[in-house]
N, C-alpha and C positions, 0 to 999 in steps of 0.2 A: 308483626305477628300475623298468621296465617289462621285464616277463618275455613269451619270445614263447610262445604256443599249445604245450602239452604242455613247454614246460621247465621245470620246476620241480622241487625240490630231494627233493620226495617222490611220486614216480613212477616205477613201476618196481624192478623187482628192486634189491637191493644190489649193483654191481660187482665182478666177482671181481676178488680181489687178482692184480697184476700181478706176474709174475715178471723180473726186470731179468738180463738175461745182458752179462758185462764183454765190450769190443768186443776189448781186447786178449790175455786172460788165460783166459777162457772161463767164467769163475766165473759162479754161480748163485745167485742170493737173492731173498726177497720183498722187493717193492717197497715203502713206501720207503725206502732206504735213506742215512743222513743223512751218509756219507762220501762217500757214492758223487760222480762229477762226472758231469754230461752236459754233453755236446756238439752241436753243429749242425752235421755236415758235407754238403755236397752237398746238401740240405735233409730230410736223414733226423737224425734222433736217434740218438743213439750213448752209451753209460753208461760208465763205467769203476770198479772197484772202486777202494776205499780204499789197496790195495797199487800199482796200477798209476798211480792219480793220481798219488802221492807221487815213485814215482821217474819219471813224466816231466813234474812243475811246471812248468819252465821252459818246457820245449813246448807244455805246454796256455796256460801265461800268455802265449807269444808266437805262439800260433793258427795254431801248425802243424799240418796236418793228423795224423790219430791215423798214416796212412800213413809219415809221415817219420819217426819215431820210430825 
């Protein structure tokens, strides 16, 4: 595989760690987080903590927006 001009995996600073903030709940944690769910709405990204995925499964599995919740 062909890598283009300056991409490469050792260039540049290390990346700071991302902080993921829940879309619904407000919670705050270092990213990544392996409960957490993301979503695609409106073409932004959207997280949800491990609490707020659980009690709205059904919503997220039938791809309603986080809004109708």
């Amino acid at each position: 595989m062909t890598s283009l001009p300056g991409d490469s995996d050792n260039s540049g600073p290390a990346a700071e760690p991302q902080t993921l903030m829940c879309a619904h709940c407000g919670t705050a944690a270092a990213a990544p987080q392996p409960l957490w769910s993301c979503s695609v709405e409106n073409g932004g990204r959207r997280y949800f903590c491990g609490n707020c995925a659980r009690e709205n499964l059904r919503a997220i599995e039938s791809r309603l927006d986080s809004a109708r919740w």
